[in-house]
Backbone as a printed PyTorch tensor [residue, N CA C, xyz], in Angstrom:
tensor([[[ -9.6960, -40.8610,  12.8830],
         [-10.8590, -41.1000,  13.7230],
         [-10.8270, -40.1510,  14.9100]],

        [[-12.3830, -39.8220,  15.1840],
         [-12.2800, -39.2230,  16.7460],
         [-11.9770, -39.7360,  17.7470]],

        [[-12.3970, -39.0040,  18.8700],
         [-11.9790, -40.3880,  20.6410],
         [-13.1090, -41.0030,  20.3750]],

        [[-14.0880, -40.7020,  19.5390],
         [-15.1400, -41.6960,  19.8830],
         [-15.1040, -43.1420,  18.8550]],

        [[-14.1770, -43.1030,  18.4800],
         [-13.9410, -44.4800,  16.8270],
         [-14.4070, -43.6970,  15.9640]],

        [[-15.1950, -42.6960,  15.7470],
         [-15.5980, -41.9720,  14.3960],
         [-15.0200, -42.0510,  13.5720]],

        [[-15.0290, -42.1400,  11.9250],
         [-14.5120, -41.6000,  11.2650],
         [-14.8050, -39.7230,  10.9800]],

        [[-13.7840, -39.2490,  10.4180],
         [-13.9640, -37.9880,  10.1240],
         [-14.3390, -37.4990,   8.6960]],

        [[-14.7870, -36.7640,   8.5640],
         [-15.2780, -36.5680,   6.8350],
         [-14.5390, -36.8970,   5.8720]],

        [[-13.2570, -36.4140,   5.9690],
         [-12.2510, -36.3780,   5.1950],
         [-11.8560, -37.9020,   4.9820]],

        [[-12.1990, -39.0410,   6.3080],
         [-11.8650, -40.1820,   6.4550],
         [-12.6630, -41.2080,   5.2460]],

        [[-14.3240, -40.3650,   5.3650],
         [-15.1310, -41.2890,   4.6080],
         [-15.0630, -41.3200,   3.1340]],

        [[-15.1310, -42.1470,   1.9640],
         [-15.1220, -42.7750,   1.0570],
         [-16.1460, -41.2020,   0.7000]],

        [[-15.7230, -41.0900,  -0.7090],
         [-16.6580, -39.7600,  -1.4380],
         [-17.9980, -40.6730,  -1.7930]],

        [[-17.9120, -41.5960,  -2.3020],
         [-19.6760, -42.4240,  -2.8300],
         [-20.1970, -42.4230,  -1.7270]],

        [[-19.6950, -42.1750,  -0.5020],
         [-21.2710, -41.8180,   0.5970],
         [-21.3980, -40.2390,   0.6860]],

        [[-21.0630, -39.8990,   0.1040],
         [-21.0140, -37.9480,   0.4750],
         [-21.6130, -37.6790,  -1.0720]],

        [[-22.4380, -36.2760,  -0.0860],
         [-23.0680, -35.7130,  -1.7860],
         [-22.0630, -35.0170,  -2.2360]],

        [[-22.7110, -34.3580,  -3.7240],
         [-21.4990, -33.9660,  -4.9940],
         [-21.8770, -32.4010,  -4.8090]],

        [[-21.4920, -31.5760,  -3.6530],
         [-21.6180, -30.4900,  -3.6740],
         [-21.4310, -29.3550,  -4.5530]],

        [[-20.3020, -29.6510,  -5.1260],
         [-19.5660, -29.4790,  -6.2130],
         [-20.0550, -29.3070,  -7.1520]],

        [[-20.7770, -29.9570,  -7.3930],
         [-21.8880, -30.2540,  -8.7080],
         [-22.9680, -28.7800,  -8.4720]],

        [[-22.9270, -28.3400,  -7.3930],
         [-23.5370, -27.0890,  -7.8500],
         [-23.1660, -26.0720,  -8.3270]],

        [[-21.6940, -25.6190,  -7.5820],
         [-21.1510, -24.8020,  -7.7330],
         [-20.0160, -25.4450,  -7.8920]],

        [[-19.0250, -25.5980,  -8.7510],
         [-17.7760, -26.0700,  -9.2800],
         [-16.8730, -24.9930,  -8.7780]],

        [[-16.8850, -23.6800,  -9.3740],
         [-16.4780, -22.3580,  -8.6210],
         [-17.1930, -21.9980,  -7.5210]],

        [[-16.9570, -21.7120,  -6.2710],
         [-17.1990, -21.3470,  -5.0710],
         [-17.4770, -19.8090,  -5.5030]],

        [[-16.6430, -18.7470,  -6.3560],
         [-16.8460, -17.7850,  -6.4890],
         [-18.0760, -17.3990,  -7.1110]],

        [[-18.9000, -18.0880,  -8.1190],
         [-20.1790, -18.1470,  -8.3930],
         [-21.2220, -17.8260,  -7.6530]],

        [[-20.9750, -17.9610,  -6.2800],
         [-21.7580, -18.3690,  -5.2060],
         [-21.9180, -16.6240,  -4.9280]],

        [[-21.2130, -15.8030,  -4.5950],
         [-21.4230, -14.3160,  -4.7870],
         [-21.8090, -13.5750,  -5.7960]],

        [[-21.6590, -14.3170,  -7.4450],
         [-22.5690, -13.6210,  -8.4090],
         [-23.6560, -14.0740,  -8.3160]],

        [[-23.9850, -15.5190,  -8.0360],
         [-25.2790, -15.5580,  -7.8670],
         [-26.0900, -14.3140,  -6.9980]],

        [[-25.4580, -14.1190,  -5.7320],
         [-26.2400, -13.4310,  -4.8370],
         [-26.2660, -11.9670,  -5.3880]],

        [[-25.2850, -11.6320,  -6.1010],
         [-25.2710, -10.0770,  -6.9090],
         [-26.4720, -10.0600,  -8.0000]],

        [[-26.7310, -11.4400,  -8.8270],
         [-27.2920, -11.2340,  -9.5630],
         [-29.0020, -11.3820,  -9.0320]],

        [[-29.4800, -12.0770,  -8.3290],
         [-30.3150, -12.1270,  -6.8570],
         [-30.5200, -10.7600,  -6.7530]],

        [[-29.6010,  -9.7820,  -5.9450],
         [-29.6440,  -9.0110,  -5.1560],
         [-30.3910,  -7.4130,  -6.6900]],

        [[-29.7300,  -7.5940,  -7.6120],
         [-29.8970,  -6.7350,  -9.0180],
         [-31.4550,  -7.1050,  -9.3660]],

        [[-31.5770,  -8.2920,  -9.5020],
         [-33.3630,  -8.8040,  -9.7620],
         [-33.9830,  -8.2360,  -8.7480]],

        [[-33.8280,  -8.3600,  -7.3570],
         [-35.0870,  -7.6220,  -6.2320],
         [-35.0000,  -6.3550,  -6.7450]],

        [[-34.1680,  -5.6250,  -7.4880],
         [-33.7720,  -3.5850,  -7.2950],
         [-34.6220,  -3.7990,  -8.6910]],

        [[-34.8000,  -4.7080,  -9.5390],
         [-35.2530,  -4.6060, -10.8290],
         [-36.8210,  -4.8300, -10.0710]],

        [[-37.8670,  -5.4840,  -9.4130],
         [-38.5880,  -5.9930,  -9.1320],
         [-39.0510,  -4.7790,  -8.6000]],

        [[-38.7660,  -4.4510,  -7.8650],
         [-39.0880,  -3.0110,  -6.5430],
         [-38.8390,  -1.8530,  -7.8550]],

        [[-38.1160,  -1.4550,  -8.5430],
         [-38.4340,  -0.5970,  -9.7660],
         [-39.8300,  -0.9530, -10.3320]],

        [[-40.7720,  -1.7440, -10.4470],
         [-41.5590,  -2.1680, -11.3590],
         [-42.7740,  -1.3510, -10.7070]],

        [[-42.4900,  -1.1560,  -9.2950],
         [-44.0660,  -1.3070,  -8.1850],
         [-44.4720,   0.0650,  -8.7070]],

        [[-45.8630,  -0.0460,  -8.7790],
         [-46.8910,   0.7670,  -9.4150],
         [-47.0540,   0.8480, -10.9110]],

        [[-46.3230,  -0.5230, -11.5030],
         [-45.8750,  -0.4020, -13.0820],
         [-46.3640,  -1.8190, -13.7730]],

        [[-46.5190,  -2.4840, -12.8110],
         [-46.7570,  -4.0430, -13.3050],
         [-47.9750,  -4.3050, -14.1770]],

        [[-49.1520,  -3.7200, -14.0390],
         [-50.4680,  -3.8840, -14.8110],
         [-50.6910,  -3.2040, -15.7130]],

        [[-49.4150,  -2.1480, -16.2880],
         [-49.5980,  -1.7030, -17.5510],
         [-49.8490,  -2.4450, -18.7090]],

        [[-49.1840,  -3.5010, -18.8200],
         [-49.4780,  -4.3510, -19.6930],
         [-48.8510,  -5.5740, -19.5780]],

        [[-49.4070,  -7.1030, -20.0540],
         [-49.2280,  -8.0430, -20.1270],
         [-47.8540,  -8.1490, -20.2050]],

        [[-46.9280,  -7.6640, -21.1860],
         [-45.5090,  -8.1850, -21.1230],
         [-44.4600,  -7.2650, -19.8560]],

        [[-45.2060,  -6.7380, -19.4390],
         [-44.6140,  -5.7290, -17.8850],
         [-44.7250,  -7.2910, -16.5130]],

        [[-46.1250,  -7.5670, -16.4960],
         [-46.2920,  -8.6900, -15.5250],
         [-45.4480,  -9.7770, -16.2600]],

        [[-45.4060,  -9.9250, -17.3910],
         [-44.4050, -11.6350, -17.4330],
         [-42.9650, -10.9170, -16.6320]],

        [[-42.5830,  -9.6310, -17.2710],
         [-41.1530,  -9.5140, -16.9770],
         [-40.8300,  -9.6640, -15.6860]],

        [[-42.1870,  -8.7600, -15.0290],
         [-41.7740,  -8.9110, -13.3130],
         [-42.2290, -10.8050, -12.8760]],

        [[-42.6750, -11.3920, -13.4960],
         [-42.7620, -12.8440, -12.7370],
         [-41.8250, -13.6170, -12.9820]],

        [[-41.3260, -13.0650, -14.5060],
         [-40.0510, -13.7800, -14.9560],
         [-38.8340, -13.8920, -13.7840]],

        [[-38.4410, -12.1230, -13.8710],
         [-37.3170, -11.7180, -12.2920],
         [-37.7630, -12.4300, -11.6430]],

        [[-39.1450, -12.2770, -11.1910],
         [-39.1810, -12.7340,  -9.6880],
         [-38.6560, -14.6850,  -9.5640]],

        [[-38.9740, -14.9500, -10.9680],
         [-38.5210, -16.3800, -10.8530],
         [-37.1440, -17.2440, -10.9340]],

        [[-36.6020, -16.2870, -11.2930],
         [-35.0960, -16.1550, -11.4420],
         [-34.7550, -15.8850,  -9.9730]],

        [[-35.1390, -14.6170,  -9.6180],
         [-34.3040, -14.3490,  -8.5890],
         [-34.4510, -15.5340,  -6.9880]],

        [[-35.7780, -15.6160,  -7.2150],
         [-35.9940, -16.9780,  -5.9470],
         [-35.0760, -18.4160,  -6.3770]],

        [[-34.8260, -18.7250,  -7.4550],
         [-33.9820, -19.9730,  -8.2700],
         [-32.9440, -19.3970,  -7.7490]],

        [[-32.1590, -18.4870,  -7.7310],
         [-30.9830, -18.2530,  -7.4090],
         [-30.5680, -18.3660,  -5.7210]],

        [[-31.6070, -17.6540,  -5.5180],
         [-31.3240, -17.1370,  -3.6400],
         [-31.3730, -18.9610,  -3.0790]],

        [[-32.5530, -19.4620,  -3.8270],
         [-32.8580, -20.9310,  -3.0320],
         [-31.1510, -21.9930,  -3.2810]],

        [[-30.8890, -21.3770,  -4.5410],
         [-29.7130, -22.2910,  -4.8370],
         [-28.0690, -22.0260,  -3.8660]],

        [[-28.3230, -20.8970,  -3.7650],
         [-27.2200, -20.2810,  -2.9170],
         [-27.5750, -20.9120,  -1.3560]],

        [[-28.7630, -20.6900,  -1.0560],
         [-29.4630, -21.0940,   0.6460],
         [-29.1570, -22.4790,   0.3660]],

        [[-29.2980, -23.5020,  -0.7390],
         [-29.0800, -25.1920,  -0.0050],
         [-27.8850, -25.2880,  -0.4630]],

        [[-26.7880, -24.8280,  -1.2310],
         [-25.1870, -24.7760,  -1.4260],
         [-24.7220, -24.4230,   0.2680]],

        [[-24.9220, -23.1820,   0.4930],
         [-24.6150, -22.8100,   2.1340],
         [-24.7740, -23.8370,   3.1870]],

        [[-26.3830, -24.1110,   3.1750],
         [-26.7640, -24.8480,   4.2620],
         [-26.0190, -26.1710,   4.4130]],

        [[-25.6790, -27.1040,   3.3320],
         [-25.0740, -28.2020,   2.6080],
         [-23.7460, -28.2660,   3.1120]],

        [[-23.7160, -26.7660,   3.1230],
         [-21.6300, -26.8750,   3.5900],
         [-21.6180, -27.0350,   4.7020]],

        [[-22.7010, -25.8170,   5.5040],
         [-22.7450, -25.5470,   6.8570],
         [-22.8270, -26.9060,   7.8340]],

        [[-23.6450, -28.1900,   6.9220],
         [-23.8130, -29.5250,   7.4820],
         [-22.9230, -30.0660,   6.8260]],

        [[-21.5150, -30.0910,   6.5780],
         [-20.6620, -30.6270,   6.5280],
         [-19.6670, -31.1660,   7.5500]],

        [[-19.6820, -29.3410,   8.2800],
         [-18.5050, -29.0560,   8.9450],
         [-19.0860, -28.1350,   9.8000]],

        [[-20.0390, -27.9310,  10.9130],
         [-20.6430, -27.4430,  11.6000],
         [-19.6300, -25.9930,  12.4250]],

        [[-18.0730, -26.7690,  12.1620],
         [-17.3170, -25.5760,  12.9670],
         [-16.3990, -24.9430,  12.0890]],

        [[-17.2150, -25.0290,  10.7980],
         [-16.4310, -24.2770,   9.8420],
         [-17.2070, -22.6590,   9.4550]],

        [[-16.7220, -21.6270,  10.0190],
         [-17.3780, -20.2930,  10.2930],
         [-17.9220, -19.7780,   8.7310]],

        [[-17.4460, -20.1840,   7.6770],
         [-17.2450, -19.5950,   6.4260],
         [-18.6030, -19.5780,   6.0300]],

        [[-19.1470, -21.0960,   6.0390],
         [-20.6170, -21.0580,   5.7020],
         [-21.7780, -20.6790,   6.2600]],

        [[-21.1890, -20.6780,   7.8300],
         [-22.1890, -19.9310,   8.5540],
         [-22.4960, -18.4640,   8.3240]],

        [[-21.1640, -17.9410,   8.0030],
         [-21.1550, -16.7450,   7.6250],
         [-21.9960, -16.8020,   6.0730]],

        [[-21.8450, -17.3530,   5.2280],
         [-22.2720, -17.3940,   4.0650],
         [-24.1470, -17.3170,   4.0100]]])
């Protein structure tokens, strides 16, 4: 406990805490995601002035583009999630 009676995270019972885990099991994932993110925008920005050639050019670029926002969003509430764990833990802030 803190000085204030708190319990501390580590103190509380896991069935009140979410299953973070459950997103990312490997933590290292969490950087291919953003590689593979980061490869979809360079694929996306290759396309510009190319997209209305034809119908299967626009699925491909909406496809990326839908992938790559699924990824970035999944990485942004994994981060944010940690970051409100442990507010003075630098890793996720950094993340």
């Amino acid at each position: 406990m803190n000085n204030n009676g708190e319990k501390t995270r580590a103190e509380i019972s896991s069935e009140f805490k979410w299953n973070i885990e459950a997103m990312y099991p490997d933590e290292s994932q969490v950087s291919v995601d953003i590689s593979s993110a980061m490869e979809l925008g360079n694929k996306i920005a290759a396309m510009q002035g190319h997209i209305m050639e034809s119908p299967a050019t626009l699925l491909k670029l909406l496809n990326d583009y839908s992938e790559a926002i699924r990824l970035i969003e999944k990485v942004f509430v994994y981060t944010h999630m940690r970051h409100d764990e442990d507010n003075g833990n630098a890793k996720y802030t950094e993340m």
